[in-house]
NUBAFI-357857 format. One line per 5 residues: their letters; for each residue x, y, z of C-alpha. Coordinates in pm, whole numbers, plus 50000, padded with zeros to 5 digits. Example, Ala and Ser with C-alpha at 12.3 -4.5 7.8 and 13.67 -1.06 7.14 Angstrom:
residues 2
AS	51230 49550 50780; 51367 49894 50714 $
end
This chain:
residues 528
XXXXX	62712 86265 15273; 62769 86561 15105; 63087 86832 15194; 62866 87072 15379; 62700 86795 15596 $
XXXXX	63059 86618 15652; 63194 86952 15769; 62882 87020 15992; 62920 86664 16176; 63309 86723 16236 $
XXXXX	63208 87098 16379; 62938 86907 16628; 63154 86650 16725; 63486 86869 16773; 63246 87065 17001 $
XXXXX	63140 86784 17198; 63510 86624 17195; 63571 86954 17395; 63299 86940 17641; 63394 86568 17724 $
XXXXX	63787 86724 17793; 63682 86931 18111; 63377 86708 18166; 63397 86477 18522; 63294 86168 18609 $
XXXXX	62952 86310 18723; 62901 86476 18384; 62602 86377 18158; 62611 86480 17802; 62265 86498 17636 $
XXXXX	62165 86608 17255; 61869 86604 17100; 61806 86716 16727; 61645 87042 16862; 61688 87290 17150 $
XXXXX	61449 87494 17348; 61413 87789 17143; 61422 88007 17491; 61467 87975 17846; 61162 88172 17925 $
XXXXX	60900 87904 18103; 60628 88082 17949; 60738 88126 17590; 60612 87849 17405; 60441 87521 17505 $
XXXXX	60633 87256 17307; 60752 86965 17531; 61086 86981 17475; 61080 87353 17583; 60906 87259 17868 $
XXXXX	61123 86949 17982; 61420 87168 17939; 61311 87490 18169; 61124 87211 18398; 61493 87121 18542 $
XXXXX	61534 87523 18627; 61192 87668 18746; 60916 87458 18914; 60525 87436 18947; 60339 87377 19274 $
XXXXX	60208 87092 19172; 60436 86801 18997; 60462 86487 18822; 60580 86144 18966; 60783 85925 18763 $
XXXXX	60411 85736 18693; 60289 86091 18618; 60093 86114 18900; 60059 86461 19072; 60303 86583 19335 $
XXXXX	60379 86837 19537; 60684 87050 19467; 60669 87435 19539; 60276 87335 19724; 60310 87131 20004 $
XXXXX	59959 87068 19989; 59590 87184 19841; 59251 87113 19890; 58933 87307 19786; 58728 87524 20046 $
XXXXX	58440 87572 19821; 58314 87421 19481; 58571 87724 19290; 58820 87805 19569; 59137 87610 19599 $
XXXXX	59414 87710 19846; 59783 87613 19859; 60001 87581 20100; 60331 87663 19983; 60692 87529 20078 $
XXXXX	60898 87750 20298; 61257 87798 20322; 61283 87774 19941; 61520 88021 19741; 61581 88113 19392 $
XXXXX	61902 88007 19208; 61980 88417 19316; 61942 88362 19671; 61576 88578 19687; 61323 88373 19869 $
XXXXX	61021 88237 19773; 60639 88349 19837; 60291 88388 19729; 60392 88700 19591; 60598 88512 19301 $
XXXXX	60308 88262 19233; 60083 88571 19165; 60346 88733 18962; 60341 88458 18748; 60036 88334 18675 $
XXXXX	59970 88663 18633; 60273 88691 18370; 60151 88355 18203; 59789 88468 18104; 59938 88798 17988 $
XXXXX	59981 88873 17611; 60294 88675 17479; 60241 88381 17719; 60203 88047 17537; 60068 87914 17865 $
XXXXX	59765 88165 17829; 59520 87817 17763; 59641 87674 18084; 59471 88036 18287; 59166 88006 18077 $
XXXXX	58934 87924 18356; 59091 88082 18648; 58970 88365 18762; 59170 88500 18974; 59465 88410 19222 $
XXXXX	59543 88585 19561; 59751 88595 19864; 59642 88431 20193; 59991 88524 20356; 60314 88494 20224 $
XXXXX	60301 88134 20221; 59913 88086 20096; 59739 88142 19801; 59430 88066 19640; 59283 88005 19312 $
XXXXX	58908 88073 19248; 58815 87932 18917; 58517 88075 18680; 58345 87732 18805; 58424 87391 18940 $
XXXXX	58756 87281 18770; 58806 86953 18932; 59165 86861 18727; 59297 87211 18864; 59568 87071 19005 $
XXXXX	59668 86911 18700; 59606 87189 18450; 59859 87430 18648; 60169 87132 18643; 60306 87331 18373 $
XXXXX	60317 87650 18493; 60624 87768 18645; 60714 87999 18871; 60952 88272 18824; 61086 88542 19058 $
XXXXX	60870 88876 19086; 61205 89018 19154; 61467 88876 18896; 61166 88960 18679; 61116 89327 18752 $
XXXXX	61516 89415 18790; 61598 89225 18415; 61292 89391 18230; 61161 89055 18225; 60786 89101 18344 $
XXXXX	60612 89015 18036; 60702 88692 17843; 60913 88637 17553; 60676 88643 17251; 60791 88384 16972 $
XXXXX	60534 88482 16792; 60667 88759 16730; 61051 88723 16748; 61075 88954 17072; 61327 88850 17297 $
XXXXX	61450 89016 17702; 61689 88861 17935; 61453 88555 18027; 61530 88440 17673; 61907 88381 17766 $
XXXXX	61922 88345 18149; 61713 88151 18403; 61656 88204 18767; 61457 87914 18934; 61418 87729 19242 $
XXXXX	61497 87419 19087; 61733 87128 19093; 61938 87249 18823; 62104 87578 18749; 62162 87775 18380 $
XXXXX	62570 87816 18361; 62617 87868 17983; 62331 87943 17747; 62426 87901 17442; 62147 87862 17146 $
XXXXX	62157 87605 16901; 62539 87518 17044; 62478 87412 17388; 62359 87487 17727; 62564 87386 18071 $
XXXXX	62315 87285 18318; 62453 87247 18702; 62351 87094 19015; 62178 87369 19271; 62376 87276 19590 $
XXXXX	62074 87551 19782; 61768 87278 19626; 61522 87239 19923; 61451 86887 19793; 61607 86555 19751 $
XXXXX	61814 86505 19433; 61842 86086 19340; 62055 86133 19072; 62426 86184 19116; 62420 86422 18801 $
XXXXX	62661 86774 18894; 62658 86873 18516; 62465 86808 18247; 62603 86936 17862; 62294 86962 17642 $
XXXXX	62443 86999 17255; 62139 87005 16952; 62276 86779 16693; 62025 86796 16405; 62182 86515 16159 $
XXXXX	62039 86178 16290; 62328 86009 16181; 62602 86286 16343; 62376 86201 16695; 62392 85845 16687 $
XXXXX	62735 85792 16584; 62802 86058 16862; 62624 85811 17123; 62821 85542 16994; 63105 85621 17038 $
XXXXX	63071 85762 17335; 63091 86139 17272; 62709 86189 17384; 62566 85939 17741; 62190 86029 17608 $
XXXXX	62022 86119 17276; 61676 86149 17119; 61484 86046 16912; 61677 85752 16756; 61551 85726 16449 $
XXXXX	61395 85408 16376; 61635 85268 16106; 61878 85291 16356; 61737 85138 16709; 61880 84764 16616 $
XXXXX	62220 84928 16573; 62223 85108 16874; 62094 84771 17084; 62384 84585 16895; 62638 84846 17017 $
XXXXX	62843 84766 17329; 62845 85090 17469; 62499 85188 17495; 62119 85080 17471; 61767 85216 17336 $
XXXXX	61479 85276 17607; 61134 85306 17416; 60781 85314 17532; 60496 85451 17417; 60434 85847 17445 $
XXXXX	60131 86040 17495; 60172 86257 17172; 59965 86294 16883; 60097 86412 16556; 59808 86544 16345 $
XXXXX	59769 86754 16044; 59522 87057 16069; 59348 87314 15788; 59276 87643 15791; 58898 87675 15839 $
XXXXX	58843 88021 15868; 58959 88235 15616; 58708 88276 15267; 59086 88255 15112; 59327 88010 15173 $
XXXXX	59710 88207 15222; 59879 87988 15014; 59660 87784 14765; 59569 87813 14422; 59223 87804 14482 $
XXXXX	59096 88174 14452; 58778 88360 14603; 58690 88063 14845; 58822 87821 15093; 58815 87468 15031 $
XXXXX	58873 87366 15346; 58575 87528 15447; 58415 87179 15304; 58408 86895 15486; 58397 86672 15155 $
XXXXX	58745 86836 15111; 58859 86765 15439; 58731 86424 15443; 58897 86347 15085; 59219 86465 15188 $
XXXXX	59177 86194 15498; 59091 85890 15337; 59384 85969 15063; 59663 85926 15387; 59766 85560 15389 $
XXXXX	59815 85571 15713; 59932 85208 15740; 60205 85281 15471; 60332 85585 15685; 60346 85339 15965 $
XXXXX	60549 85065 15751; 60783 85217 15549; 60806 85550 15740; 60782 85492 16112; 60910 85125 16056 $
XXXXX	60650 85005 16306; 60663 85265 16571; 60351 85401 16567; 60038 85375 16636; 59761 85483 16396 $
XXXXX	59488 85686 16544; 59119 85849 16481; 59121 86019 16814; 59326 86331 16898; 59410 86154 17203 $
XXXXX	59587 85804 17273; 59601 85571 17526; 59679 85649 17853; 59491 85980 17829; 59157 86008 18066 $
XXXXX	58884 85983 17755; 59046 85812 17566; 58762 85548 17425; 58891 85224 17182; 58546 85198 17051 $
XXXXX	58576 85555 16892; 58943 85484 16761; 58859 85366 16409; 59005 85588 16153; 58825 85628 15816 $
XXXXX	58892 85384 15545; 59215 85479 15312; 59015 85504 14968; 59154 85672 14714; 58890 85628 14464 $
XXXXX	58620 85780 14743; 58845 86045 14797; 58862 86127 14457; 58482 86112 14465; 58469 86398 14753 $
XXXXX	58688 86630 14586; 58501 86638 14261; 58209 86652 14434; 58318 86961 14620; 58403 87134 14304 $
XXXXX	58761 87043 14240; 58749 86709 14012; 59152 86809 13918; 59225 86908 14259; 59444 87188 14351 $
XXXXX	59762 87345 14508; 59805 87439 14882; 60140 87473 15069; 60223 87248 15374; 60390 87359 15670 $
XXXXX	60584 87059 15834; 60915 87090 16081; 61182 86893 16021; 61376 86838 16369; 61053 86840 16564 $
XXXXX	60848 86510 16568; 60993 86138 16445; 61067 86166 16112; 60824 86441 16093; 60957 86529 15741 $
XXXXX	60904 86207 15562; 60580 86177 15741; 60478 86485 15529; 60675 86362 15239; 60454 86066 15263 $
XXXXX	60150 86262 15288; 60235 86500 15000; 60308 86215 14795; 59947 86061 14882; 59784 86337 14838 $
XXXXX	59900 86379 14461; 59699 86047 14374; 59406 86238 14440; 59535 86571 14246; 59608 86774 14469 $
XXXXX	59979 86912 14505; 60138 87017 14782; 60411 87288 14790; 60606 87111 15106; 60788 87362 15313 $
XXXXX	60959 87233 15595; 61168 87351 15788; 61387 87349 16157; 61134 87422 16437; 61303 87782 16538 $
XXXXX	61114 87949 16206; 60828 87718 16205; 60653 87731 16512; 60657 88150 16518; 60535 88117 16192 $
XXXXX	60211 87852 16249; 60136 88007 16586; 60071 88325 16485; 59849 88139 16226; 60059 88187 15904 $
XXXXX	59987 87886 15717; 59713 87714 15560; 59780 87325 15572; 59985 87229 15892; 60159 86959 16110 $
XXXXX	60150 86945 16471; 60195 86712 16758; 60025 86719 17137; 60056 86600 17429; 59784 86673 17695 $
XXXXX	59946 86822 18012; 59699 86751 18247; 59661 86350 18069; 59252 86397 18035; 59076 86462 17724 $
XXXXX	58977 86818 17828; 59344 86978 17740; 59332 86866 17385; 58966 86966 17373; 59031 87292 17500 $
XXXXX	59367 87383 17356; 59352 87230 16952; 58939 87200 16922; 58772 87505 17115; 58676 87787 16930 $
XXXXX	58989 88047 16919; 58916 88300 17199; 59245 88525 17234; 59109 88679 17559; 59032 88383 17712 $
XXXXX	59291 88156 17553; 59089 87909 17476; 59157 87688 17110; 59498 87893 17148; 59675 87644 16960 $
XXXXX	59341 87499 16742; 59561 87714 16413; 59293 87635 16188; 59040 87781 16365; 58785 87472 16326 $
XXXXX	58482 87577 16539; 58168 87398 16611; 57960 87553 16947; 57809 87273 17013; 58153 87113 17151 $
XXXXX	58266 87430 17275; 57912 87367 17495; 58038 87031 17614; 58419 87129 17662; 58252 87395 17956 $
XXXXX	58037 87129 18083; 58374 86867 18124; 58537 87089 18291; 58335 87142 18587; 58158 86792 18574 $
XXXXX	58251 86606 18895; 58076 86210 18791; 58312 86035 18605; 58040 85839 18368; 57894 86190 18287 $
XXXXX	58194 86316 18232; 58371 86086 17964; 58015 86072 17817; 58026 86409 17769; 58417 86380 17634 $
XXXXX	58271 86064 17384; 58020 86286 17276; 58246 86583 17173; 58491 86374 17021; 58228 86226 16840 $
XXXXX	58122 86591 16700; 58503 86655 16622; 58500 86319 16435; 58220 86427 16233; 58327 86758 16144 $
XXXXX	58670 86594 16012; 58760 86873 16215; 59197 86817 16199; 59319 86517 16024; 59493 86247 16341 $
XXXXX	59784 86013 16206; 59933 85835 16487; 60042 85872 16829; 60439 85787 16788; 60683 85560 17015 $
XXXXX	60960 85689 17262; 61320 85598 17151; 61633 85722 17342; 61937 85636 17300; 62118 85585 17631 $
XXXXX	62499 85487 17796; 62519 85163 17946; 62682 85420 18216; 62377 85617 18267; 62039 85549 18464 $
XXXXX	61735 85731 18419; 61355 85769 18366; 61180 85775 18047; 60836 85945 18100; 60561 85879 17876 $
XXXXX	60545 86268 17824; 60877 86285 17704; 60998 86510 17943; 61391 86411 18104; 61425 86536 18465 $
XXXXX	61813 86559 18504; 61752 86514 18913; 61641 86137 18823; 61980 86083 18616; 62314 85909 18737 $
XXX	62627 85840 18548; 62866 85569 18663; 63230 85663 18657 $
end
């Protein structure tokens, strides 16, 4: 380890030698190798943004520990016509500020999470509008039937019209961007856990909301979140006892946390997909050496640079097992999800080879990869890996990766030609992914808002319309195998594998690991 990454490690672990001094019994210490780049729920859709804020603001509809729907801030919902859906909302609920809560807040922000900055915006796509019953009743007309309604809106929070309006926080934080207000730094939710210290990149001091309308299981009063990026600086930190919960554990190192006597790894599968997409749109890539034209424009290019990933060496060497290798932009456990269609492409070399030349590039060429490093599991080497593939077929990539606070402003806002990214379908059915990474981009509508390369083929944006208002279940997932089939085609993004769960957790500490990867800090308890 070299002097500069010694030095770092003592800094993180003299900070969290600190925290554990004034920390009480009741105290749960969490670090992760990233942090929410913002506290601002409608800032950027990553999970880890999301499970963070989740713990401060709430939806009106919520997740069970077997991620079935819930109520939280709805008490209940049914529709009243094929488009109309009303909520009833809870009553006698307050902000962390003491300001109640009503339908005027749940207008505010949707309103405030389809409006320019929002990375929620493909979550309001088909909603057309939202209005106020009384001050506890809304309802939701969508542009047609939306049966999964309630599940499409279980990540959008709701923040106070008020707090909002008096902090010159009305519109969102833009990442994009780099433009920041108050609801970057300071939170004001109705939920179980209050912002006390905000801190980025150091830590953030979560604490029990002793006003929370609902029931709280765990016995958590404070939870320390600390970002420790080193893999090695966070597990010797939950080894020794200086952290109660970490993730990821890298994969190298599960067997040595099992074989520790202080604390255990929890893994199960997870509902993400990590997938590499291509700029489709431009007639010049930004950052190749290919000049005049686009080669991903080709699908013999697109196709070659697929069957050169040995996906099966990632998943040995890299991954060490703990993944699952995948043709689908979906996984298990995700409604249209089909086995039969989950049969990736050969890894050929020589046919790849064969593609390329035949696509006018027999010596292949350069193109710069955009991969974060503190993101995914061992997202880096996973790109490594795929660089390193990729050169048997001639093509060289210029790697740049890099900590997830530059890279995802820079690939959202469509910066990059050759990219990693990983998803997780909020509402667990096919139509999220469809929608969000495959749909033609539509900035006013949000649709294919995070579909960077722009890959567009009508014919499934035609089918992605038709699932989402399709009320037969047999129609419906033929419709999904049918569009996924298209995608498949196309070689519209390039699917590696959907990757395993690992944290690392104190034999003192109980909690739930959710297939979604999200940690609710109301579901943890610490023994003294």
């Amino acid at each position: 380890m070299s002097f500069q990454k010694k030095a770092a490690a003592v800094a993180v672990l003299c900070v969290l030698g600190t925290a554990s001094l004034v920390a009480g019994a009741q105290t749960i210490r969490v670090a992760n190798q990233g942090d929410a780049l913002s506290l601002d729920p409608h800032s950027l859709n990553e999970s880890l943004q999301l499970s963070t804020t989740a713990n401060v603001y709430e939806t009106l509809v919520g997740r069970n520990k077997d991620l079935s729907v819930a109520p939280l801030l709805a008490t209940s919902w049914k529709q009243t016509s094929p488009t109309v859906w009303r909520f009833e909302l809870r009553k006698n609920v307050q902000f962390h500020d003491g300001t109640p809560f009503t339908a005027d807040d749940v207008l505010f922000s949707f309103a405030r999470a389809s409006g320019d900055g929002s990375d929620m915006k493909s979550n309001t796509t088909d909603i057309k509008e939202v209005r106020k019953v009384d001050a506890h009743t809304i309802e939701i007309e969508t542009k047609g039937p939306f049966p999964i309604l309630p599940d499409v809106i279980t990540q959008l929070m709701i923040m106070s019209k008020k707090w909002c309006e008096e902090n010159k926080a009305v519109t969102p934080v833009d990442r994009r961007k780099g433009i920041e207000n108050t609801a970057s730094f300071k939170a004001n939710g109705t939920g179980p856990f209050r912002v006390r210290e905000r801190q980025p990149n150091v830590r953030t001091v979560f604490t029990r909301n002793p006003t929370y309308w609902g029931k709280i299981e765990g016995n958590a009063q404070e939870i320390i979140f600390t970002p420790i990026a080193n893999p090695a600086t966070r597990v010797a930190a939950l080894i020794s006892g200086e952290v109660d919960v970490m993730e990821p554990v890298p994969v190298q190192d599960i067997a040595r946390v099992n074989a520790s006597p202080t604390a255990r790894v929890i893994s199960g599968p997870e509902l993400r997909t990590i997938f590499l997409g291509m700029d489709q749109k431009r007639d010049e890539l930004l950052y190749s050496s290919v000049k005049g034209k686009n080669p991903f424009k080709d699908k013999r290019v697109r196709q070659a640079f697929y069957q050169a990933i040995d996906i099966a060496g990632i998943q040995r060497t890299v991954m060490r097992g703990a993944s699952r290798p995948t043709a689908l932009m979906v996984g298990p456990g995700i409604n249209g999800w089909n086995e039969a269609q989950d049969k990736r492409l050969p890894y050929d070399v020589e046919a790849a080879k064969k593609l390329l030349a035949e696509a006018g590039y027999p010596n292949g060429f350069e193109v710069t990869m955009n991969c974060p490093n503190d993101r995914y599991v061992n997202d880096g080497q996973i790109c490594q890996s795929v660089a390193s593939n990729l050169a048997k077929i001639g093509v060289k990539i210029n790697l740049a990766a890099e900590t997830k606070g530059t890279y995802f402003p820079k690939v959202l806002r469509r910066d990059t030609s050759f990219y990693m990214l990983g998803w997780t379908p909020t509402t667990y059915d096919s139509h999220n992914a469809l929608t969000a990474l495959m749909a033609c981009p539509d900035d006013k509508t949000g649709a294919g808002q995070f579909n960077l390369g722009a890959y567009c083929n009508p014919k499934v944006d035609e089918l992605t319309k038709k699932i989402q208002s399709e009320t037969d279940k047999p129609k419906r997932d033929a419709m999904i195998k049918e569009a996924f089939d298209l995608h498949t085609a196309d070689v519209g993004h390039l699917p590696l594998h959907q990757q395993t769960l690992a944290w690392g957790v104190s034999k003192k500490v109980a909690l739930t690991q959710m297939a979604d990867n999200y940690m609710p800090f109301k579901w943890m308890s610490i023994k003294p």
